[in-house]
N, C-alpha and C positions, 0 to 999 in steps of 0.2 A: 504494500500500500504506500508505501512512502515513495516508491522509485515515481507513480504515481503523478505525485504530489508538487514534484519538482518537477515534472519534465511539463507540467502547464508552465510553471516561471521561467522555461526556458524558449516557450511558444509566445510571451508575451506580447503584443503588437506594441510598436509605438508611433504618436500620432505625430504627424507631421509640428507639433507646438511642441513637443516635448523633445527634449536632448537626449541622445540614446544612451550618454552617460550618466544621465539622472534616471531611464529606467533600470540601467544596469544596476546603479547603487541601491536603490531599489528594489529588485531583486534580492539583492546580496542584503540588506537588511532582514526582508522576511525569511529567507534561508538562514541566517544568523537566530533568529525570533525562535525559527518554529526550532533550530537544533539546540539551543536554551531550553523551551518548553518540553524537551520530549527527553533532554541527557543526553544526547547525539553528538559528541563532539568532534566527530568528522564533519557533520554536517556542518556543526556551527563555524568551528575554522574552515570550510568550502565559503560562507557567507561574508566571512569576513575577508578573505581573498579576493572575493569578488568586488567587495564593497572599495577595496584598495586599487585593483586593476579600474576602475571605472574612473577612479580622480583623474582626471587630466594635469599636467604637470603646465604651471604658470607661464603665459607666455614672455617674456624677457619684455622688459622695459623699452622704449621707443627714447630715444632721445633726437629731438629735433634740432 
């Protein structure tokens, strides 16, 4: 039931207003949540991974 569970978060749509890094993070919190809720701490470190891969890394300063 759990393999389930995830592979809809992994079907997610995203809408054209949404940044696919924000439903990634997204993702990656509810799969964090739900492997909290359940003791799953594969899951939960999968969530938290995810929630990391998703950050974008700052784009450098512009100097005019």
């Amino acid at each position: 039931m759990r393999a389930s569970v995830f592979a809809v978060f992994d079907e997610v749509n995203v809408s054209d207003h949404a940044k696919p890094t924000s439903a990634e993070h997204a993702k990656g919190s509810v799969k964090e949540a739900i492997g909290k809720l359940i003791g799953d701490a594969r899951v939960e470190a999968e969530g938290k991974a995810q929630k990391q891969g998703a950050r974008t890394p700052k784009a450098p300063s512009r100097r005019d």
